[in-house]
PDB file with one MODEL, atoms N, CA, C and O in Angstrom:
MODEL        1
ATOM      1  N   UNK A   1      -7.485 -49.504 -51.592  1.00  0.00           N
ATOM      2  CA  UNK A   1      -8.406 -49.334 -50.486  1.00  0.00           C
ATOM      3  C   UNK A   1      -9.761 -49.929 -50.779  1.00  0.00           C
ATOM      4  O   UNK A   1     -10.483 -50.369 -49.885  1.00  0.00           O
ATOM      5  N   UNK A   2     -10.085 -49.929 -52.051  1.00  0.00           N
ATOM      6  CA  UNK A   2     -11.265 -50.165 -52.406  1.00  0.00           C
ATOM      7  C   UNK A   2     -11.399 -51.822 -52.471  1.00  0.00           C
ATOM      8  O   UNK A   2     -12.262 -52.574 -52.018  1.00  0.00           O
ATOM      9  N   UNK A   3     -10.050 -52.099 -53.307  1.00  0.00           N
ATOM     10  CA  UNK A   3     -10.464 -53.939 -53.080  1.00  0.00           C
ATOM     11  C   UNK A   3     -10.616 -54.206 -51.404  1.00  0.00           C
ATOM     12  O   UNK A   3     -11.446 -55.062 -51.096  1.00  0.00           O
ATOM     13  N   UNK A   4      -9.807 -53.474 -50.195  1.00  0.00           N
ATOM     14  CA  UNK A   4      -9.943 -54.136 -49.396  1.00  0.00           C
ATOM     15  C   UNK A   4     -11.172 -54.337 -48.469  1.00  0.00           C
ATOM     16  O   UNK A   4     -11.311 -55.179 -47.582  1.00  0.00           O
ATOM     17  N   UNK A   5     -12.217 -53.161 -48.965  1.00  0.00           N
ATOM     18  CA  UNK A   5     -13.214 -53.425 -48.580  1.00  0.00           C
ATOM     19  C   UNK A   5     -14.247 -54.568 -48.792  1.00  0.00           C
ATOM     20  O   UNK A   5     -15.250 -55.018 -48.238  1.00  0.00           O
ATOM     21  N   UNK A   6     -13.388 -54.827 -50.005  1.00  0.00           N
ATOM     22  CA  UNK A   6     -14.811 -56.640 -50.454  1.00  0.00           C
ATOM     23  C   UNK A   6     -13.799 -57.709 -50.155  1.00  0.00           C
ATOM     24  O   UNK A   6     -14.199 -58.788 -49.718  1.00  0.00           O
ATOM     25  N   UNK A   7     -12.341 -57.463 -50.383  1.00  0.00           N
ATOM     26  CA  UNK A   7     -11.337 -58.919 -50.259  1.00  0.00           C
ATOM     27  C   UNK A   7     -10.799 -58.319 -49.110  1.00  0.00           C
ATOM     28  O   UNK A   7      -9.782 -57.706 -49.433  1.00  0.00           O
ATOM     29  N   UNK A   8     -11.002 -58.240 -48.083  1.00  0.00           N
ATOM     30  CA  UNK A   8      -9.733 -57.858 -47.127  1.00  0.00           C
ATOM     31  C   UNK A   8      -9.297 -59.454 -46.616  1.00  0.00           C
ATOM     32  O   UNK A   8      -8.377 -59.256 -45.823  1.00  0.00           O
ATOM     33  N   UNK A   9      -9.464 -60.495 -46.679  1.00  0.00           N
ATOM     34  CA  UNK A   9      -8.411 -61.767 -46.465  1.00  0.00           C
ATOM     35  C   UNK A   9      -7.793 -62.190 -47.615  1.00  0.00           C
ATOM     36  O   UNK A   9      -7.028 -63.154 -47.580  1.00  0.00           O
ATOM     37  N   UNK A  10      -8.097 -61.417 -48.933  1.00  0.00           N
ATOM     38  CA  UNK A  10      -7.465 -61.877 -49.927  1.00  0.00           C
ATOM     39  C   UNK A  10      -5.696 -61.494 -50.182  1.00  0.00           C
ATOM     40  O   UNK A  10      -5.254 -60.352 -50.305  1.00  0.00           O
ATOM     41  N   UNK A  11      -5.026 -62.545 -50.210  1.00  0.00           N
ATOM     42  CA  UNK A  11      -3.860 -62.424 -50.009  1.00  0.00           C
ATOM     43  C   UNK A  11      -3.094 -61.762 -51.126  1.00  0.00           C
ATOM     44  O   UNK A  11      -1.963 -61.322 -50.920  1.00  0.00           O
ATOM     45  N   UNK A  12      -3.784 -61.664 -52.514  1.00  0.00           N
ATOM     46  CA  UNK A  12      -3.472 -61.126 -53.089  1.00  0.00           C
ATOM     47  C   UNK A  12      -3.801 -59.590 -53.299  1.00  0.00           C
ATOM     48  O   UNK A  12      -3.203 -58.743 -53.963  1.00  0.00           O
ATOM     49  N   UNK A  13      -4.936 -59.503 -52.524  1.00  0.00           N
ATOM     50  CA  UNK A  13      -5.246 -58.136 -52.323  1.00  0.00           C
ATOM     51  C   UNK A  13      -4.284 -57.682 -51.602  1.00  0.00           C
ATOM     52  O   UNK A  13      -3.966 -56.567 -52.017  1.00  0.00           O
ATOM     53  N   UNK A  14      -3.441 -58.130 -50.396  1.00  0.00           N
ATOM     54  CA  UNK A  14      -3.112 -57.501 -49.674  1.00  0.00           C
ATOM     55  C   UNK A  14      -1.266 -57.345 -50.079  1.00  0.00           C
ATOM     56  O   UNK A  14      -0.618 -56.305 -49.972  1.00  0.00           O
ATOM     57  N   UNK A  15      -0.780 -58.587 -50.512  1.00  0.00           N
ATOM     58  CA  UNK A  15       0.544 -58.047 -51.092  1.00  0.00           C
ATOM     59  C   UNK A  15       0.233 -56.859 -52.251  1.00  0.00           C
ATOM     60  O   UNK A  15       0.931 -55.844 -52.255  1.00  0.00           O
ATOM     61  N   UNK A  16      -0.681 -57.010 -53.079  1.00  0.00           N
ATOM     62  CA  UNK A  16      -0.266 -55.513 -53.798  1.00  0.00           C
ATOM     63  C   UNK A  16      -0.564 -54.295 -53.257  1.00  0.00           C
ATOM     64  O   UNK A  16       0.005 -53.277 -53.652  1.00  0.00           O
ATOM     65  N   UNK A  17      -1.574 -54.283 -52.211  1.00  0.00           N
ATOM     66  CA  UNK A  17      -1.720 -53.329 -51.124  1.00  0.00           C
ATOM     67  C   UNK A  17       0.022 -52.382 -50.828  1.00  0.00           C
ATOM     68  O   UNK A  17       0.474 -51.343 -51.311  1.00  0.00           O
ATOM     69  N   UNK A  18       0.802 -53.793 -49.400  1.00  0.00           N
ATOM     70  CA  UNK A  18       2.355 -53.653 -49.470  1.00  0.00           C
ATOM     71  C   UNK A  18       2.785 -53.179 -50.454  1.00  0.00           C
ATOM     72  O   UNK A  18       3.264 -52.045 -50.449  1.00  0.00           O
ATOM     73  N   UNK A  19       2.704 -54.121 -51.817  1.00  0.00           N
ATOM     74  CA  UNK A  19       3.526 -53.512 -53.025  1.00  0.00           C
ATOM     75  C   UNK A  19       3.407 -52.288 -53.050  1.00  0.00           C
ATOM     76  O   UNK A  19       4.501 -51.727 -52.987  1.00  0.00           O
ATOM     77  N   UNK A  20       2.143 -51.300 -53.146  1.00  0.00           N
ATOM     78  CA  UNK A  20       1.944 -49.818 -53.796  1.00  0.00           C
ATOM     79  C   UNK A  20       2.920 -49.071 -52.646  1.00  0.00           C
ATOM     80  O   UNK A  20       3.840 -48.318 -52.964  1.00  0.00           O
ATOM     81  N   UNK A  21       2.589 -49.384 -51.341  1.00  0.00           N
ATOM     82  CA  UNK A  21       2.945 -48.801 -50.028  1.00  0.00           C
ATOM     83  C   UNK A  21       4.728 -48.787 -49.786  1.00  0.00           C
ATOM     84  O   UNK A  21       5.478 -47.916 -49.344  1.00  0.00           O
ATOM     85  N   UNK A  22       4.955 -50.085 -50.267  1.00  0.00           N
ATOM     86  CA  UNK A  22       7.192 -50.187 -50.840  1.00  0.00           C
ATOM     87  C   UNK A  22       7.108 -49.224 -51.978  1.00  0.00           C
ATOM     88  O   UNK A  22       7.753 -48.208 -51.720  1.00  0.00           O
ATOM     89  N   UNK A  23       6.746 -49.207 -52.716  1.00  0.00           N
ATOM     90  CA  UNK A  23       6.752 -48.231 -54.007  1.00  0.00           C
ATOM     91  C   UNK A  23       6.874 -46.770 -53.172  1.00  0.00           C
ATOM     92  O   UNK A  23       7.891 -46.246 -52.716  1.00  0.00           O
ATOM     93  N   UNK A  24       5.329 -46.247 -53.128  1.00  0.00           N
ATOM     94  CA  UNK A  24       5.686 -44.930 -52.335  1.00  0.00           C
ATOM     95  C   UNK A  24       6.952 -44.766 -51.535  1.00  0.00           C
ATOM     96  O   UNK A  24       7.648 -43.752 -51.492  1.00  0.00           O
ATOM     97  N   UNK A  25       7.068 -45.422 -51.174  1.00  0.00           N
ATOM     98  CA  UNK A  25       8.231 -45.375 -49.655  1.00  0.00           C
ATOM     99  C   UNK A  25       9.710 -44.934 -50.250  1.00  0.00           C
ATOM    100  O   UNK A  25      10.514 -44.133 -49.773  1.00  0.00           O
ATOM    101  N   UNK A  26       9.803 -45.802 -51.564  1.00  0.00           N
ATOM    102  CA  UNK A  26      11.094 -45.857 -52.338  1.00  0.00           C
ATOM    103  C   UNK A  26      11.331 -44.368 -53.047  1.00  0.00           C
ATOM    104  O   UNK A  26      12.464 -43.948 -53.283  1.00  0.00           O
ATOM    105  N   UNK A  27       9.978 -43.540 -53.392  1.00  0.00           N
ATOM    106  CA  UNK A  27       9.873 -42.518 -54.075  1.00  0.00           C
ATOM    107  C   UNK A  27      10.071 -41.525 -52.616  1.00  0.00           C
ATOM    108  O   UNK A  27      10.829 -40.555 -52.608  1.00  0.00           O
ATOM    109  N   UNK A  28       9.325 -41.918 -51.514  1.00  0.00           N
ATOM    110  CA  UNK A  28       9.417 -40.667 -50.553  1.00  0.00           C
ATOM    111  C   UNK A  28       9.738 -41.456 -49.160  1.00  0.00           C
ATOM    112  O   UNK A  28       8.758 -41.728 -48.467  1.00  0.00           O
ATOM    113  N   UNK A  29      11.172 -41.890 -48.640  1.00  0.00           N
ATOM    114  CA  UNK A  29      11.493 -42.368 -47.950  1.00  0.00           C
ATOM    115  C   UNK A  29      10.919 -41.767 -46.444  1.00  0.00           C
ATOM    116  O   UNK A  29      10.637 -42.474 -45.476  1.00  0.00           O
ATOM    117  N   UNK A  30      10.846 -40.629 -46.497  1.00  0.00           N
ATOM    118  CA  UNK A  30      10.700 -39.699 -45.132  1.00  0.00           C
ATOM    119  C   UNK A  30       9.737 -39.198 -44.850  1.00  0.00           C
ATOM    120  O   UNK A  30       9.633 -38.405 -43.914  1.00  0.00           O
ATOM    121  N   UNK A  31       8.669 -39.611 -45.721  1.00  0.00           N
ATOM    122  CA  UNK A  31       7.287 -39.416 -45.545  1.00  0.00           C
ATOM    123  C   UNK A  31       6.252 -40.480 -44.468  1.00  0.00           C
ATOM    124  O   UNK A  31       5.655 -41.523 -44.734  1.00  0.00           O
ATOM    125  N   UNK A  32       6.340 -39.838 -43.422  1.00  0.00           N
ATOM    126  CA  UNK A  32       5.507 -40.863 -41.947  1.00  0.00           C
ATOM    127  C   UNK A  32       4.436 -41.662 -42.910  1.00  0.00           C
ATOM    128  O   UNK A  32       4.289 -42.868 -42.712  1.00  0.00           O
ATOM    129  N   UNK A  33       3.684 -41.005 -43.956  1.00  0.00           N
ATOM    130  CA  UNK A  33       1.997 -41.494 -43.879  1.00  0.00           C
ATOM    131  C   UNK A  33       2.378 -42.468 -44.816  1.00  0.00           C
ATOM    132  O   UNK A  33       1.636 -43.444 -44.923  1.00  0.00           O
ATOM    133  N   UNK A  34       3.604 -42.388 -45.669  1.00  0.00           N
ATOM    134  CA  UNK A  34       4.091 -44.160 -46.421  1.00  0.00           C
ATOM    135  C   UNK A  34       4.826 -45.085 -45.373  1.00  0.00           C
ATOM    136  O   UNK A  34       4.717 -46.284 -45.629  1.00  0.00           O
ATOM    137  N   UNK A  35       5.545 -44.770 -44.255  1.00  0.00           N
ATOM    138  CA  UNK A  35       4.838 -45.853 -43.588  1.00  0.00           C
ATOM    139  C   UNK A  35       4.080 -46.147 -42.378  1.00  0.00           C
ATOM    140  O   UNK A  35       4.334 -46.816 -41.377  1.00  0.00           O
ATOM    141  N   UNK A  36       3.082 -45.460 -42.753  1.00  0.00           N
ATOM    142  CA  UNK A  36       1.931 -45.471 -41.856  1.00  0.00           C
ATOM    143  C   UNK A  36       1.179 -46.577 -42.543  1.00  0.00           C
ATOM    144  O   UNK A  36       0.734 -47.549 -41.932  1.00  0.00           O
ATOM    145  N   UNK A  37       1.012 -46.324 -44.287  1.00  0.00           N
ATOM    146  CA  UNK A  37       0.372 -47.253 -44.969  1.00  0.00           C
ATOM    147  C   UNK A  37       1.159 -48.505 -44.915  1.00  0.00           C
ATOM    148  O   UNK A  37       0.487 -49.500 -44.647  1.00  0.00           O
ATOM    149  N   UNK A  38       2.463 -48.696 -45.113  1.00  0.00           N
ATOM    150  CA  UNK A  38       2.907 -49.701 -45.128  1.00  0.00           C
ATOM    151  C   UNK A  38       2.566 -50.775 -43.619  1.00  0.00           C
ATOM    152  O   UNK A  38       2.257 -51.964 -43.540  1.00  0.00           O
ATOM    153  N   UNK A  39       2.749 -49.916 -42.765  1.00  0.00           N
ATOM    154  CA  UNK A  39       2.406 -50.445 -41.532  1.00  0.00           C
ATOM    155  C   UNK A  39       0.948 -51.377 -41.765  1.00  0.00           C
ATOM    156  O   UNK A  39       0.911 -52.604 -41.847  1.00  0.00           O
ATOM    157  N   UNK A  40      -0.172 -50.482 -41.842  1.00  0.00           N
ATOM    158  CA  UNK A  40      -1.128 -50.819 -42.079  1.00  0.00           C
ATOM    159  C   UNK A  40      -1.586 -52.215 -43.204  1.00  0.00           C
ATOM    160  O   UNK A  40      -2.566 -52.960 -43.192  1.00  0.00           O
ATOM    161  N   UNK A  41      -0.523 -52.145 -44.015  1.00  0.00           N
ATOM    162  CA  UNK A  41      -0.531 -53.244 -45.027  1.00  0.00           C
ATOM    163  C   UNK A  41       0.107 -54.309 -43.764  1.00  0.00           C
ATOM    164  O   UNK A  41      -0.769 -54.514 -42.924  1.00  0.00           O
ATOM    165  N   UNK A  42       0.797 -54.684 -43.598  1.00  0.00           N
ATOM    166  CA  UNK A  42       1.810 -55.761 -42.771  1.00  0.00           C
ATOM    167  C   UNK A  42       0.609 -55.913 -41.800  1.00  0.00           C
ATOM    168  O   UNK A  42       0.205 -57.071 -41.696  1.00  0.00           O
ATOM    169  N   UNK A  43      -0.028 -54.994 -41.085  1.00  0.00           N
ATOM    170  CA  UNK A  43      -0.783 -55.533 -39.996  1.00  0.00           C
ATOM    171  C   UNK A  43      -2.115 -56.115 -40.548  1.00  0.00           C
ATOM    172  O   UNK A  43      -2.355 -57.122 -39.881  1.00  0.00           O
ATOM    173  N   UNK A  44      -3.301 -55.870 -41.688  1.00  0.00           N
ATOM    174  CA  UNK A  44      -3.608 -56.469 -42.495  1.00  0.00           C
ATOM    175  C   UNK A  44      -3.373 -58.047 -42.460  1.00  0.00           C
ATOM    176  O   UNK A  44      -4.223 -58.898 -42.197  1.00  0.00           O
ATOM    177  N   UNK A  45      -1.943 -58.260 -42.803  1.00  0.00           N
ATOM    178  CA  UNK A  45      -1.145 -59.438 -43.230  1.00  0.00           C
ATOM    179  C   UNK A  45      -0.953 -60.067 -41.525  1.00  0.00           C
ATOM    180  O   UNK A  45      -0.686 -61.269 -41.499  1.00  0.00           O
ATOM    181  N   UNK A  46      -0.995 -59.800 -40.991  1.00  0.00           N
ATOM    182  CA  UNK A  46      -1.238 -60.103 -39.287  1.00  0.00           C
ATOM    183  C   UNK A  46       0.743 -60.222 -39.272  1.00  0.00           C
ATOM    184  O   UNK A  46       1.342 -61.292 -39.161  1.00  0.00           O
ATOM    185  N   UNK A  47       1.398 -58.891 -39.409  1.00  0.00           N
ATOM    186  CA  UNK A  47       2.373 -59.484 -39.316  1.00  0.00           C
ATOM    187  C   UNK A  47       3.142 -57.778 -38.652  1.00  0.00           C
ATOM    188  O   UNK A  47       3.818 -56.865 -39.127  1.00  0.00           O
ATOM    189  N   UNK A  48       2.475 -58.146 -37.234  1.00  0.00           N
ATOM    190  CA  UNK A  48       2.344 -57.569 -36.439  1.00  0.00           C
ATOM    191  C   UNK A  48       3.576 -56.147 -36.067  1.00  0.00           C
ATOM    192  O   UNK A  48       3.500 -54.936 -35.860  1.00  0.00           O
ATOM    193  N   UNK A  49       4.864 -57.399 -36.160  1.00  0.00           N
ATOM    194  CA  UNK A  49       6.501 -56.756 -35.801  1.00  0.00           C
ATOM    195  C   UNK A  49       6.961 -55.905 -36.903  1.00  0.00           C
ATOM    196  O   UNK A  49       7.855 -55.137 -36.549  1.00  0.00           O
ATOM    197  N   UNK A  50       6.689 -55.832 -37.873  1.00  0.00           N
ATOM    198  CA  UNK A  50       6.945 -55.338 -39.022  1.00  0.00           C
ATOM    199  C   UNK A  50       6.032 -53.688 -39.215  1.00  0.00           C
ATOM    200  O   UNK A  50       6.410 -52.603 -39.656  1.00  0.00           O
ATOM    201  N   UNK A  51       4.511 -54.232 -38.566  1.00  0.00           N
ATOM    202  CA  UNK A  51       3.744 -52.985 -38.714  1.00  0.00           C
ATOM    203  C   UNK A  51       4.332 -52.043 -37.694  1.00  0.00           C
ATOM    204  O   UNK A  51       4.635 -50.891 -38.004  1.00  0.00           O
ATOM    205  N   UNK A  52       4.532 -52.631 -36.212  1.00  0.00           N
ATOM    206  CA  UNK A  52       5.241 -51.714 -35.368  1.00  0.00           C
ATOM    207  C   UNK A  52       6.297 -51.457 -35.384  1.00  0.00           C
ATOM    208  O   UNK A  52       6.819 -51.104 -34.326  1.00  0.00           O
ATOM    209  N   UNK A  53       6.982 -51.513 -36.449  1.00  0.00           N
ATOM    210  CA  UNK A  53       8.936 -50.908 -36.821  1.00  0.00           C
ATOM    211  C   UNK A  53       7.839 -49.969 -38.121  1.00  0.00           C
ATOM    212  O   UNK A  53       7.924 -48.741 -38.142  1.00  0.00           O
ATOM    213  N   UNK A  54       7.476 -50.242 -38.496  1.00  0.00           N
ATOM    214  CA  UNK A  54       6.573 -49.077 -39.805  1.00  0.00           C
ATOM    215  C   UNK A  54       6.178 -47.912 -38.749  1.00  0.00           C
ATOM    216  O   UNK A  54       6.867 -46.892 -38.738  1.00  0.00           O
ATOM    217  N   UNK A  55       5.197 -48.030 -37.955  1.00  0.00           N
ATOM    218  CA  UNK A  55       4.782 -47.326 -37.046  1.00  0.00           C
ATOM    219  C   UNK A  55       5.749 -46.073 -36.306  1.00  0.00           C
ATOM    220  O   UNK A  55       5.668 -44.845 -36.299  1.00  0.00           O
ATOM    221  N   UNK A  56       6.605 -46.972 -35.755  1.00  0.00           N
ATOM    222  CA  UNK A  56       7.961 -46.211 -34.925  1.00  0.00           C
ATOM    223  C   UNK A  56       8.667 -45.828 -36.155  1.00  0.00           C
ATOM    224  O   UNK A  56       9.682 -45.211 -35.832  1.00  0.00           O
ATOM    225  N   UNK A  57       8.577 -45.915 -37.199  1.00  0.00           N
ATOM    226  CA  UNK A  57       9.273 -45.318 -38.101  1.00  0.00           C
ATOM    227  C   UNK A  57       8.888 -44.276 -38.744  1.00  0.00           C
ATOM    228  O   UNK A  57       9.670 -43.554 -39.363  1.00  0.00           O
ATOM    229  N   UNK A  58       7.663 -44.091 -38.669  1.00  0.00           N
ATOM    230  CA  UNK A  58       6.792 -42.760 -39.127  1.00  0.00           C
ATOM    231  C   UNK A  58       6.895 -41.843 -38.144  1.00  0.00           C
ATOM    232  O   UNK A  58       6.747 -40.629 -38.286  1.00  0.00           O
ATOM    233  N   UNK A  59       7.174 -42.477 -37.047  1.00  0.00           N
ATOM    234  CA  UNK A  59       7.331 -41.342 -35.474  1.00  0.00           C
ATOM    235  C   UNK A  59       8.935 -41.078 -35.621  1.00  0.00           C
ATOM    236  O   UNK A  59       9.283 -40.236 -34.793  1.00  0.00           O
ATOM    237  N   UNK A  60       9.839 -41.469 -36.293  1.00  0.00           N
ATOM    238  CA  UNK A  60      11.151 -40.940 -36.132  1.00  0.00           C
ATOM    239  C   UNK A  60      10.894 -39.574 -36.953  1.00  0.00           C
ATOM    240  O   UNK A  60      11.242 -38.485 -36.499  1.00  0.00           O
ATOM    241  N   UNK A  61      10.130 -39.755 -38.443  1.00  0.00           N
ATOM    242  CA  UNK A  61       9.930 -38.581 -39.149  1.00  0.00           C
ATOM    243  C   UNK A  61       8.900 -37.777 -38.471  1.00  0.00           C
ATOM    244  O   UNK A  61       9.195 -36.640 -38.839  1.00  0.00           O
ATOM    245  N   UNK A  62       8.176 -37.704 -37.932  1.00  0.00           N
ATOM    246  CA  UNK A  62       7.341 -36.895 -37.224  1.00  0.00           C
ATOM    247  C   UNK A  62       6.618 -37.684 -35.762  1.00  0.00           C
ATOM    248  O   UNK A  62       5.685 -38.482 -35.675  1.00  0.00           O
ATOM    249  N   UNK A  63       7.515 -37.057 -34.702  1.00  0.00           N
ATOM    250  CA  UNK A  63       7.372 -37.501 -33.655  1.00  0.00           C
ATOM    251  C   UNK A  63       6.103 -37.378 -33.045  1.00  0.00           C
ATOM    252  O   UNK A  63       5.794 -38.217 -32.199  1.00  0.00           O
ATOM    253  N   UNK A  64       5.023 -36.131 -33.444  1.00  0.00           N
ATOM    254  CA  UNK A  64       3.971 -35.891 -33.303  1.00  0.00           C
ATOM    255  C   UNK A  64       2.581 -36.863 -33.917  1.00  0.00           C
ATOM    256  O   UNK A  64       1.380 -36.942 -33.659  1.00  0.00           O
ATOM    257  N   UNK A  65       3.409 -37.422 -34.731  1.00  0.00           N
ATOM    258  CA  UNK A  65       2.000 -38.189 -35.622  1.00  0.00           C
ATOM    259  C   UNK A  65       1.274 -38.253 -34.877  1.00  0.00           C
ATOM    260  O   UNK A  65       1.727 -38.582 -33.781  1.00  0.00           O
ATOM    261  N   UNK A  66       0.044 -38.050 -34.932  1.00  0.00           N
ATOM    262  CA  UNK A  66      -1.417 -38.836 -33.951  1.00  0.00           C
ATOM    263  C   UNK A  66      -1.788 -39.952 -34.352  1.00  0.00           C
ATOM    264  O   UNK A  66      -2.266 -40.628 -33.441  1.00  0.00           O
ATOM    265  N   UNK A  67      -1.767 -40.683 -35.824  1.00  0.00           N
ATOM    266  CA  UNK A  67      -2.469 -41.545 -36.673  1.00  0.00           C
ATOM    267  C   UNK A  67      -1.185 -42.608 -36.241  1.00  0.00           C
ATOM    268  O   UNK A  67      -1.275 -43.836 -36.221  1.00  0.00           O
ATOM    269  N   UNK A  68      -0.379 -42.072 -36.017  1.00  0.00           N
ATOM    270  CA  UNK A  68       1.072 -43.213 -36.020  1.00  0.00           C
ATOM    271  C   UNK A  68       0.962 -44.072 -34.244  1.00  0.00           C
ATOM    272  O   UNK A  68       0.934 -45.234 -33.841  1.00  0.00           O
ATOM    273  N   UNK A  69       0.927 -42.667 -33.606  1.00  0.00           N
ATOM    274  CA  UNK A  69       0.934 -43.186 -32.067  1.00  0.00           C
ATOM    275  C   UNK A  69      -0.508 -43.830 -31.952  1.00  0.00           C
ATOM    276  O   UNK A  69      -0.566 -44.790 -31.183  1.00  0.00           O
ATOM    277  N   UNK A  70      -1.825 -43.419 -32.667  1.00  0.00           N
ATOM    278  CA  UNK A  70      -3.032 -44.295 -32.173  1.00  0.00           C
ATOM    279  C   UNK A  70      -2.916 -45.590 -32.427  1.00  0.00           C
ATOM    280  O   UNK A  70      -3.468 -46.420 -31.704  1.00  0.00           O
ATOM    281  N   UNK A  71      -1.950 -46.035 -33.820  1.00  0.00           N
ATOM    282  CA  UNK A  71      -2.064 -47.245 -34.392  1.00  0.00           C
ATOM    283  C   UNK A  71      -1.144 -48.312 -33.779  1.00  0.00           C
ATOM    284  O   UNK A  71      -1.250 -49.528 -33.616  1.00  0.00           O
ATOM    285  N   UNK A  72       0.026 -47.180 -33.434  1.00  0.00           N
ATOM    286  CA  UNK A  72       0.749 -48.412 -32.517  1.00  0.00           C
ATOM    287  C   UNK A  72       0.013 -48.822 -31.412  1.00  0.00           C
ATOM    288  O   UNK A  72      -0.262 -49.991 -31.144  1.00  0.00           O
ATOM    289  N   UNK A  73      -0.452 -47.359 -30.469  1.00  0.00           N
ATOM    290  CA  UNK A  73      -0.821 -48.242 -29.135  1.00  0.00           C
ATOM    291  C   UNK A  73      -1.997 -48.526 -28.944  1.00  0.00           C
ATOM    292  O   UNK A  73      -2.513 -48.291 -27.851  1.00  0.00           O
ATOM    293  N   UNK A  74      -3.009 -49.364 -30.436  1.00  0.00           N
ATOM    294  CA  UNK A  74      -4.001 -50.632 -30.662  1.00  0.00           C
ATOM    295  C   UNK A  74      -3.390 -51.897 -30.976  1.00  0.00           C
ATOM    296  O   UNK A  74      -3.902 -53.016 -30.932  1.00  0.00           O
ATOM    297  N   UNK A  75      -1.925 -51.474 -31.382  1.00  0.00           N
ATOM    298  CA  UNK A  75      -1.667 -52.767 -31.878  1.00  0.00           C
ATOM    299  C   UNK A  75      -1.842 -54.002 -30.972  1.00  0.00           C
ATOM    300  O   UNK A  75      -2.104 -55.019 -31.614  1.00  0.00           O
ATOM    301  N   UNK A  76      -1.785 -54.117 -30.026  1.00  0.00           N
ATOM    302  CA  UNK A  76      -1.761 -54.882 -28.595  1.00  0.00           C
ATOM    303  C   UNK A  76      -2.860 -55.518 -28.882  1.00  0.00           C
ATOM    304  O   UNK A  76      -3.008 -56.726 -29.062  1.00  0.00           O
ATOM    305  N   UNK A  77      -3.886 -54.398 -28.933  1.00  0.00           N
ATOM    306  CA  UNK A  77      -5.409 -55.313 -29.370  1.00  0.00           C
ATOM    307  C   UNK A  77      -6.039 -55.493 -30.263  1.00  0.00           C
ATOM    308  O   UNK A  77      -7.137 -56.046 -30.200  1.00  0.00           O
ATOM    309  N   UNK A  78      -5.261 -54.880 -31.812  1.00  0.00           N
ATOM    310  CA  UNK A  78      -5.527 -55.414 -32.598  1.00  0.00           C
ATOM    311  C   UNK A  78      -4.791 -56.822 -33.320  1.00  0.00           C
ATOM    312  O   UNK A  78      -5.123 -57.362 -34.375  1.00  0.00           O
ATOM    313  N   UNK A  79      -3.442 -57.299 -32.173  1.00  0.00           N
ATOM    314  CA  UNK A  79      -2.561 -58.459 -32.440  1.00  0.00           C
ATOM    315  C   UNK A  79      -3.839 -59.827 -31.551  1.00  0.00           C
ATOM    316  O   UNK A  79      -3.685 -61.011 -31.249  1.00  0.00           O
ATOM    317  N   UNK A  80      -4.494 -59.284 -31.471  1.00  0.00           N
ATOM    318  CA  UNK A  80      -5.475 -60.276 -29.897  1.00  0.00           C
ATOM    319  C   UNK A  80      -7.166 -60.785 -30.883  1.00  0.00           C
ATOM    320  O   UNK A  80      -8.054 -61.410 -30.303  1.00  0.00           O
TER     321      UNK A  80
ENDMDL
END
């Protein structure tokens, strides 16, 4: 979090970002907020389709998310 505040176009900042965020995920598959982060990494990476299957995938484990449903429905304008 912290590199991405000084490198956020750095590409290497941002695959190991992903990397930590696949890691968690692998340890806690069913946990919304790993891929909430993962989401957040991919969209970062402007790679938009990927963040919104992360997104809808944190809402299969908790249909309630608030952080999940706000992020999808910016994605529109944060893809713009």
């Amino acid at each position: 979090g912290e590199a991405l505040k000084y490198k956020s176009d750095d590409r290497d900042v941002l695959e190991a970002l992903k990397t930590g965020w696949e890691e968690a995920l692998r340890e806690n598959p069913q946990a919304p907020e790993n891929h909430i982060g993962l989401g957040q990494a991919y969209q970062y990476m402007n790679d938009f389709g990927m963040a919104r299957a992360e997104y809808q995938q944190a809402l299969v484990f908790d249909k309630n998310n608030a952080i999940a449903k706000k992020l999808l429905a910016d994605l529109g304008q944060a893809q713009r």
